[in-house]
C-alpha positions as a Markdown table, in Angstrom:
| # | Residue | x | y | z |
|---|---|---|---|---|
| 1 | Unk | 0.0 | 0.0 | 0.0 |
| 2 | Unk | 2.7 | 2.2 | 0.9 |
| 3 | Unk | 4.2 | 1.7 | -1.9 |
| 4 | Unk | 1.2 | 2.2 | -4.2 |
| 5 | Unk | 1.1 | 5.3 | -2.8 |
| 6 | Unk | 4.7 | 7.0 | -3.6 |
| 7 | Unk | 4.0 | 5.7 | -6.8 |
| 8 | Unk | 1.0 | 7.6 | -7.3 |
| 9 | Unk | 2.9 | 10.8 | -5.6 |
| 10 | Unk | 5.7 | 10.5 | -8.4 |
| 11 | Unk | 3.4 | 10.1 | -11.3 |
| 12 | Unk | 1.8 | 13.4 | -10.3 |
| 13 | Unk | 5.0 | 15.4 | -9.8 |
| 14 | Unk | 6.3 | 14.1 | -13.1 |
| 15 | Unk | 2.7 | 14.8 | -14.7 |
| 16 | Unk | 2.7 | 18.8 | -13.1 |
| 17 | Unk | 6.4 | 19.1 | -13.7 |
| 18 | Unk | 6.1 | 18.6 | -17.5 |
| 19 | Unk | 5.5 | 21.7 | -19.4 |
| 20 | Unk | 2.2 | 22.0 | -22.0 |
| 21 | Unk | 2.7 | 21.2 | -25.1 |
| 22 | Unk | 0.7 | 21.5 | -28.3 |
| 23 | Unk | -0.8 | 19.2 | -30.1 |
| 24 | Unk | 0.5 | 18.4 | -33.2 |
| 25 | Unk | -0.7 | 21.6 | -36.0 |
| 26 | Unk | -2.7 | 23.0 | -32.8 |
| 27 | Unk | -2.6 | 26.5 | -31.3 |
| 28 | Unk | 0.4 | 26.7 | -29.1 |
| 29 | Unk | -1.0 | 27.1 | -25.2 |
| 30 | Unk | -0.7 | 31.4 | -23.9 |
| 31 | Unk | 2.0 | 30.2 | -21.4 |
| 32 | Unk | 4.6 | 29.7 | -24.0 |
| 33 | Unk | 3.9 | 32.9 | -25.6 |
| 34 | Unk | 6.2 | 35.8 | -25.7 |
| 35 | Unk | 5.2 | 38.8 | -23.6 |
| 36 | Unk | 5.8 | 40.9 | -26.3 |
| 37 | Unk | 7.5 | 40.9 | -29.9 |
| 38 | Unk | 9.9 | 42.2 | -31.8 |
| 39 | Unk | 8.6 | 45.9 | -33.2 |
| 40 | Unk | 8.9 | 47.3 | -36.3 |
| 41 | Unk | 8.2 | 51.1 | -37.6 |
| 42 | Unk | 4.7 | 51.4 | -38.9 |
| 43 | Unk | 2.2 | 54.6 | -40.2 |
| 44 | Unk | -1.4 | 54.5 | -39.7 |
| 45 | Unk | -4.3 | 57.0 | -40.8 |
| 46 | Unk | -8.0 | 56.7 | -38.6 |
| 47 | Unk | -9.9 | 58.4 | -36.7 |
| 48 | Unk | -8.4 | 58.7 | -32.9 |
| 49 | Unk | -10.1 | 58.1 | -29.4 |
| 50 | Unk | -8.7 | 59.8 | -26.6 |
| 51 | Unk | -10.6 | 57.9 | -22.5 |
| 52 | Unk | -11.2 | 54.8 | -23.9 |
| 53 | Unk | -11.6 | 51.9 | -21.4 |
| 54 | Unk | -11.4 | 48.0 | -21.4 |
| 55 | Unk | -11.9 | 45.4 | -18.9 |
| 56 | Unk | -9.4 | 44.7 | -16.5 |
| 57 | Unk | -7.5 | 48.4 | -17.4 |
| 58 | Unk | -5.9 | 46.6 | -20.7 |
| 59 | Unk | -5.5 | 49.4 | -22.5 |
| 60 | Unk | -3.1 | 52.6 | -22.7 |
| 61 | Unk | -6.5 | 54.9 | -23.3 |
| 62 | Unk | -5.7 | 56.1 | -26.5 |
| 63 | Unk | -7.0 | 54.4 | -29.7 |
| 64 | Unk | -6.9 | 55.1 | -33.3 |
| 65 | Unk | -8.7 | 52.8 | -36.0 |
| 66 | Unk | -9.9 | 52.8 | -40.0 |
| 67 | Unk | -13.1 | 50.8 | -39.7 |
| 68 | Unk | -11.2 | 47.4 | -39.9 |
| 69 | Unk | -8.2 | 47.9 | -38.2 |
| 70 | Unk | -7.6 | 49.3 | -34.7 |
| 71 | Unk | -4.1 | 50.3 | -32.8 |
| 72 | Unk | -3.1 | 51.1 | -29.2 |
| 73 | Unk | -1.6 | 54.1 | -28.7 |
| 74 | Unk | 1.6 | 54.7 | -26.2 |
| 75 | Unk | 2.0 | 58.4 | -26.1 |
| 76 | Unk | 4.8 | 59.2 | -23.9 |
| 77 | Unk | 5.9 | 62.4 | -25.1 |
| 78 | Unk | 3.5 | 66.0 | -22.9 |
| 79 | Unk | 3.4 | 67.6 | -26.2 |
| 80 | Unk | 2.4 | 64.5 | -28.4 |
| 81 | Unk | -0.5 | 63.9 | -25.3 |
| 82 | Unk | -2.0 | 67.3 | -25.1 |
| 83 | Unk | -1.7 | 67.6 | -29.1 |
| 84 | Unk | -3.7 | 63.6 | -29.0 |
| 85 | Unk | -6.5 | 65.1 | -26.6 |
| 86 | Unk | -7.3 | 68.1 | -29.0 |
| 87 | Unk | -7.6 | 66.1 | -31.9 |
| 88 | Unk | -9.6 | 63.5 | -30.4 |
| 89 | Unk | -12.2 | 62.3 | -32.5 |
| 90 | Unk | -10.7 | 63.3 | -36.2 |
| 91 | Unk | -8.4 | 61.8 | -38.3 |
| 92 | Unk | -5.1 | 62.2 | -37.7 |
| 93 | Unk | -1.6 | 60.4 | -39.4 |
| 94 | Unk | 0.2 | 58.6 | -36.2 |
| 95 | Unk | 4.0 | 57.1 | -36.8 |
| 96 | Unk | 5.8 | 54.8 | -34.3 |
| 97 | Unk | 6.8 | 51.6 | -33.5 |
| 98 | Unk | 4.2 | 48.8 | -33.2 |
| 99 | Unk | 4.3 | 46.0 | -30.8 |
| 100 | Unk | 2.0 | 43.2 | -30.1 |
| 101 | Unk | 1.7 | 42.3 | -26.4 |
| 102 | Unk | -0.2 | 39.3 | -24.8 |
| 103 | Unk | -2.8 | 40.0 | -22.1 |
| 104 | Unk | -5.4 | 38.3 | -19.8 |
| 105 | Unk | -8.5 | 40.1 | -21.4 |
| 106 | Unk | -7.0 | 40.4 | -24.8 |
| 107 | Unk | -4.9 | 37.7 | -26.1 |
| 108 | Unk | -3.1 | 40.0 | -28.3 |
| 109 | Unk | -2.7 | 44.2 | -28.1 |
| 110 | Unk | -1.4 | 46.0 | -30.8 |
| 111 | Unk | 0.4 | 48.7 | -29.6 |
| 112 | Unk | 1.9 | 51.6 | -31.3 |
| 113 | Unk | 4.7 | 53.2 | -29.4 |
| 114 | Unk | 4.0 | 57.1 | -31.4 |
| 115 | Unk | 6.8 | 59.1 | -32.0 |
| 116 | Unk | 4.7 | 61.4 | -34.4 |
| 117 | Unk | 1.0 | 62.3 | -34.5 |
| 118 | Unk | -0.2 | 64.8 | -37.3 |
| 119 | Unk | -3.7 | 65.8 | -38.3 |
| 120 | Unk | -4.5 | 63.9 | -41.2 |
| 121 | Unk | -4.3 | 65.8 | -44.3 |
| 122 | Unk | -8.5 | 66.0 | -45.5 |
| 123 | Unk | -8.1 | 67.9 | -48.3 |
| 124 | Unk | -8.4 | 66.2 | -51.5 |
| 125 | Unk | -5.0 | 66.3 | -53.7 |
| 126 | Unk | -5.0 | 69.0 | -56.2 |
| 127 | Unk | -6.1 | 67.7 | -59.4 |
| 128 | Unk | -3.5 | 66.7 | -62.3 |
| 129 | Unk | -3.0 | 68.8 | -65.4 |
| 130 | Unk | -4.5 | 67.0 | -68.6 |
| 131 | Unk | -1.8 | 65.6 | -70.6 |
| 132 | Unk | -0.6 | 67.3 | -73.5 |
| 133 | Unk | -0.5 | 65.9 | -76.7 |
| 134 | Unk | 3.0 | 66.3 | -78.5 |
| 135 | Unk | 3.1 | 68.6 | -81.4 |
C-alpha cells in the first residue's frame, strides 16, 4: 500500500512538472507565448479616441482605428498627449513603433509606441493637369 502510494505521488510530480505542449498543428497554449515581440516602424491613418476603457485596465487609453483595423496608442511624449487630446475624434496620421503584447483580457494588443502624430491631411490632392499631346 505504501508503496502504491509513492507511486501515485511521483506520477503526479512528473505529470505537473512537465511543461504544456501543443498538439500536433494545434494552437500553441498562452503560457509559452512571448510577452511581447519584436517591433517594427509602422504609419497608420484613422480616426483617434482619446478615455477609452477595457476590462481589466488593458489598455493605454488612446486608440486610433480605420473601420477594420484598430491600434493602441503609447504616447509618452507632454506635447504629443496634449496635441492627441485636442484632436480626439478626427483623423489624424500617427508614426511609431508597433508592438504586439499578450494580455489576460485580450490575447493580443497591438500597440503603437507614437513618436509622431499629425492631423490627417482632409483635403483632396489638387487635381493633375491633362496631358498634352506632342506637337
Amino acid at each position: 500500500m505504501k508503496n502504491a502510494v509513492l507511486f501515485l505521488l511521483c506520477l503526479t510530480g512528473v505529470a505537473t512538472a512537465m511543461p504544456p505542449t501543443a498538439p500536433p498543428g494545434g494552437p500553441v497554449p498562452p503560457a509559452t507565448l512571448p510577452a511581447t515581440t519584436p517591433a517594427s516602424t509602422i504609419g497608420f491613418t484613422g480616426i483617434l479616441a482619446v478615455g477609452v476603457m477595457a476590462i481589466g485596465g488593458e489598455t493605454t487609453g488612446t486608440i486610433i482605428s480605420d473601420g477594420k483595423t484598430t491600434y493602441e496608442l503609447d504616447i509618452r511624449d507632454a506635447v504629443l498627449k496634449r496635441k492627441s487630446e485636442e484632436l480626439s475624434g478626427k483623423s489624424v496620421t500617427v508614426k511609431g513603433t508597433l508592438t504586439i503584447k499578450r494580455g489576460v483580457e485580450i490575447t493580443q494588443r497591438h500597440i503603437l509606441v507614437v513618436e509622431s502624430l499629425q492631423a490627417a491631411d482632409t483635403a483632396p490632392p489638387p487635381p493633375s493637369p491633362p496631358p498634352t499631346a506632342p506637337r
